[in-house]
N, C-alpha and C positions, 0 to 999 in steps of 0.2 A: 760320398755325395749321393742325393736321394733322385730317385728316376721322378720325371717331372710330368703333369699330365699331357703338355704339348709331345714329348718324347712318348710317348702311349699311344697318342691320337694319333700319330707321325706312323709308327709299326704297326698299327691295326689298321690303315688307310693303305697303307702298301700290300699288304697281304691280301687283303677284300676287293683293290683295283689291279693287280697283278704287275703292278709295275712306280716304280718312284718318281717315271713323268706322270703318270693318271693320278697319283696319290696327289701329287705337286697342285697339279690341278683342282681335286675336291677341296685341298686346304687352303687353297689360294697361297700358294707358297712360291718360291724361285725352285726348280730342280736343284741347285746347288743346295740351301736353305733343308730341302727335305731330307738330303745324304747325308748331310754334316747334322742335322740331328736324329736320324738313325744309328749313325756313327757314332755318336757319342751316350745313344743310350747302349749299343754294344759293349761299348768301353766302360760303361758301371756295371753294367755285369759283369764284365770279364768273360764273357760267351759270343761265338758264334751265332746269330736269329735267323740267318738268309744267308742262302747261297746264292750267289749271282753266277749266273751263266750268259752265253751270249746272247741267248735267247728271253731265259723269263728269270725269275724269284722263285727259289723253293725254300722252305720250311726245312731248318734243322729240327734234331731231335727236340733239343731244348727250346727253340724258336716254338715250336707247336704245344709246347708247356706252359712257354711263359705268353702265348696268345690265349692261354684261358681263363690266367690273370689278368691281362691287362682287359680282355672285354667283362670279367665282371666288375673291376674298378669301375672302369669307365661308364657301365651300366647304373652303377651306384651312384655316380656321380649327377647325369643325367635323372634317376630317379628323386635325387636330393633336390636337384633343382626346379623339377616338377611340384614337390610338396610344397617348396620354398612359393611357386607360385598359385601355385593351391589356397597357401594359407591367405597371401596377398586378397585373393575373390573371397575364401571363403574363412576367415578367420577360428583359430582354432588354439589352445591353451589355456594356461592361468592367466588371469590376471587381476594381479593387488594394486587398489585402489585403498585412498587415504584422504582424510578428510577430517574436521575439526566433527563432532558430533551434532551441533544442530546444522551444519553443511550437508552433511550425510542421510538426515532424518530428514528434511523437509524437501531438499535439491534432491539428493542422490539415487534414494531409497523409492521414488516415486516413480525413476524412468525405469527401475530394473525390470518389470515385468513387459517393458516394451522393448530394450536392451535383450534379453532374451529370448524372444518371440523372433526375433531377425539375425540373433545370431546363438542357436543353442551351444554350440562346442565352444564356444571363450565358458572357462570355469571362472568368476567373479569371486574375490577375496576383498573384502568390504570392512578396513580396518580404521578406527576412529583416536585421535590423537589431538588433545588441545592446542600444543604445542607446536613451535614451527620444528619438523623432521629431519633427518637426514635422509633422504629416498635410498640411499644404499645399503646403509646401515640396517634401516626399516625393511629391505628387502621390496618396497613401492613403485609397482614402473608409473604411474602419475597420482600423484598428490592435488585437490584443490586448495587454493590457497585466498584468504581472504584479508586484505589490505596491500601494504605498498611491497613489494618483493627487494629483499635486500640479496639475496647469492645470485652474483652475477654469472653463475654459469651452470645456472637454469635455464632453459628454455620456456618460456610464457605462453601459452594461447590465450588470450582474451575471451571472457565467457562473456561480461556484462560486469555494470556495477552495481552495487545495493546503498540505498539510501539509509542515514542512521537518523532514527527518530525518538524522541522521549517518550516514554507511553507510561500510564500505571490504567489498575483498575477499574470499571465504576466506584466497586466496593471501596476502594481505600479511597477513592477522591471524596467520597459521600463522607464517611469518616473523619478524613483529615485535611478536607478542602482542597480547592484546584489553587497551585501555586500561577500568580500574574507573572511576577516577576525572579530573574535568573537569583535573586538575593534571599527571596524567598524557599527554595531548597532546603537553608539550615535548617529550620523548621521540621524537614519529613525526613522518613526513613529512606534511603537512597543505596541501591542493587548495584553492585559495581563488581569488578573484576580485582581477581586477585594477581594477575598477571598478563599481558604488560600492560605498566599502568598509564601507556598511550590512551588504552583502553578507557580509561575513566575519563579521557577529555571531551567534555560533552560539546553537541553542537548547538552553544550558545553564550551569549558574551554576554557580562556584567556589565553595572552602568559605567562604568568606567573605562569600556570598548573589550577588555582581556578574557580570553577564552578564560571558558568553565569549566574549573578539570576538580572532581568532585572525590571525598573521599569516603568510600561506602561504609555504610552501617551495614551490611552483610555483604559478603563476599565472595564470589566463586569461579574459579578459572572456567565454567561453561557457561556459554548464551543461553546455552537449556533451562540450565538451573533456574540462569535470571530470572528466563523468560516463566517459568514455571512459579517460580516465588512472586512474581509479576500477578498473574496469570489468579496467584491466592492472596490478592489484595495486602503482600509484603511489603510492598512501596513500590516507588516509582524507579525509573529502569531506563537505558538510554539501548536500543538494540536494534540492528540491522531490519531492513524490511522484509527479506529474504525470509525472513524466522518469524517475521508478527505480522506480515500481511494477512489472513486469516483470522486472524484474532480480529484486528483491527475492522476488516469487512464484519466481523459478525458483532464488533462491538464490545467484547470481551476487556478489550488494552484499548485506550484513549488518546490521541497525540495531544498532547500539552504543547504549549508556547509555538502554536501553529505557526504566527505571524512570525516572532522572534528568531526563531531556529533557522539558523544556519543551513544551504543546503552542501551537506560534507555525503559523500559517496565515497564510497569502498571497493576500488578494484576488484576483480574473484577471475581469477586465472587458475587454467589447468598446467604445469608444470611438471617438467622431467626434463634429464639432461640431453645437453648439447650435443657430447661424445660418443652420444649412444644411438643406434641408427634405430628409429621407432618404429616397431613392431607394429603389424596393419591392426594387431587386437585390440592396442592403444588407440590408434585411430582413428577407429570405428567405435572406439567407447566414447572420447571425447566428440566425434563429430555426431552423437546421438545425442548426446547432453545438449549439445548446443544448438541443434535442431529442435528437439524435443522443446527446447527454453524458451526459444524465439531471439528476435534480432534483438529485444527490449527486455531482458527476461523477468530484473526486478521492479520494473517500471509499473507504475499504478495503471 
């Protein structure tokens, strides 16, 4: 059986106040409470630590050996706990971050140089994944995640939501005319996602009330891509606000079917697990994000 840190604290308290009632006292102990567990760290060593006399506590040979272990444990322990709250004020470590690529490029990538200025010692690992992840597997202490969250034993922070809107070019609208209506589409070249093809349900219903879930003339698991083939007058494109607010201010991407569209928003939560006590580096990552973003963040 292993010597336990209370048995430590117990024989280094007695030694330092010279006696098992004053010890009793520092540790807020019963006297009985402090013998019986001096007594029993005796008893895993198999050694005499103290002699008791009628008067005071002396130091066996061995007792004065094993008090130069036990106050550098203890010392270490102490120290450990220090750093532990160290890190708590002053953050310090890796930390992998994960995120869909136009998440990461337009969200993420914009706060880092403010992210660092307030906390230089977190090392940032800024890793980009289309895909919904495994944080484990991936080695990710928080993930951002963009629509409806299916593992239930993620923990969610709410960031904000982003609105999905239809956009294309001047250039290709000039070209290939602005569509009135949702039946009109067949007609153009249409940006869609190659996975999941949630993805392709646009926010807008046919005359006959049923959503519009479209199937693309070109394809690509990134919003980037879209937005970039968008962006070179490829066709028209259904894509988060988050990613074409810019565009849109400068006029570049066009919102179609203003009136008609649906207003569908997209959850975007920062996420890591439950089981896992969060580290203050995570903390203070996500609560810059979310400062940094405002209460509204993809809000016009």
């Amino acid at each position: 059986m292993k010597t336990t840190l209370d048995e430590l604290q117990a024989f280094v308290a007695v030694v330092d106040t010279g006696s098992i009632t004053a010890a009793s006292e520092q540790l807020e102990l019963t006297i009985s409470a402090t013998s019986r567990t001096l007594g029993r760290l005796e008893e895993k060593l198999q050694t005499t630590l103290l002699r008791r006399t009628t008067r005071r506590l002396e130091l066996t040979e061995e007792g004065a050996a094993f008090l130069q272990y036990a106050r550098s444990i203890l010392a270490s322990v102490d120290e450990a706990e220090e750093q532990m709250a160290a890190r708590r004020l002053r953050p310090v470590g890796r930390l992998r971050v994960d995120a869909a690529t136009p998440f990461m490029l337009h969200v993420i990538v914009p706060q880092v140089a403010g992210f660092r200025a307030r906390f230089p010692d977190v090392e940032l690992e800024l890793n980009s994944n289309e895909g919904i992840i495994d944080l484990i597997e991936k080695r990710a202490d928080v993930a951002f995640r963009i629509g409806a969250l299916k593992d239930s034993t993620l923990h969610a922070r709410p960031i904000g939501s982003s609105r999905l809107r239809i956009l294309a070019s001047p250039d290709y609208l000039k070209r290939r005319g602005t569509p009135a209506k949702a039946a009109q589409l067949d007609q153009h070249d249409l940006l869609g996602f190659t996975q999941p093809d949630t993805l392709n349900d646009w926010p807008l219903r046919d005359a006959s009330g049923s959503a519009v879930h479209i199937t693309p003339t070109i394809a690509s698991s990134s919003g980037e891509t879209l937005r970039q083939m968008a962006l070179a007058g490829l066709g028209i494109v259904c894509l988060s606000d988050f990613l074409t607010r810019e565009d849109r201010q400068s006029g570049r991407l066009v919102q179609l079917f203003a009136r008609q569209a649906l207003d569908v928003r997209q959850p975007v939560n920062a996420v890591y697990y439950r089981n896992t006590t969060l580290a203050s580096r995570i903390t203070c990552f996500v609560d810059h994000i979310v400062e940094a973003l405002g209460e509204r963040p993809f809000e016009e």
